[in-house]
Steps between C-alpha positions, in 0.01 A plus 500: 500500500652347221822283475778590262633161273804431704248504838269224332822291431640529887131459614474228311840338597444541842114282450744248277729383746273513852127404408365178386176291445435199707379191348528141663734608721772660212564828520565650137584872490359759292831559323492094387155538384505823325289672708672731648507792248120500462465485839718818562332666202170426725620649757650803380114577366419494852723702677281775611309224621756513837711115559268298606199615334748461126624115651152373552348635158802455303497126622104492420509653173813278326313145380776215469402227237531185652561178280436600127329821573130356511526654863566826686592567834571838694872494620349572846391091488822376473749734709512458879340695758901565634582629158266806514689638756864446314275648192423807671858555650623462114263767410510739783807716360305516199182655589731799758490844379811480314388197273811342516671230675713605816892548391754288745618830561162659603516268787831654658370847507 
């Protein structure tokens, strides 16, 4: 399953806006640090994979460079245990049959 351009962009909006990195207490979300779009890119890769399965790679498999870059750490290290689940519930519509995002107006019928 593949995702279509505009797909990435609201998968990747919806990661911008909800999920963050902990450090020292701040929470700084993946939108503010850029992180978002490769993070969605990740995930779309993964998709087959089922929601969970695609969070917990996806998260293992993008390195953040801390500091000036001299290190590397798997996103899964710096997002809370909490924000797997609100990771998975971002992705969920995503990996359905349809491979698209619920419409407002799906939800009436």
């Amino acid at each position: 399953m593949t995702l279509s351009a505009a797909q990435l962009g609201d998968l990747s909006d919806a990661i911008a806006d909800r999920i963050y990195v902990q450090v020292a207490g701040w929470h700084l979300y993946l939108g503010d640090a850029k992180l978002a779009m490769p993070l969605a890119e990740e995930l779309a890769g993964l998709l087959s994979q089922g929601t969970a399965a695609a969070v917990r790679m996806a998260l293992e498999r993008l390195q953040v460079p801390i500091g000036a870059g001299s290190t590397r750490l798997p996103l899964a290290r710096l997002i809370p245990p909490g924000q797997l689940l609100d990771l998975e519930e971002i992705l969920e519509p995503f990996c359905s049959d349809t491979g698209r995002p619920p419409l407002a107006t799906d939800a009436r019928d």
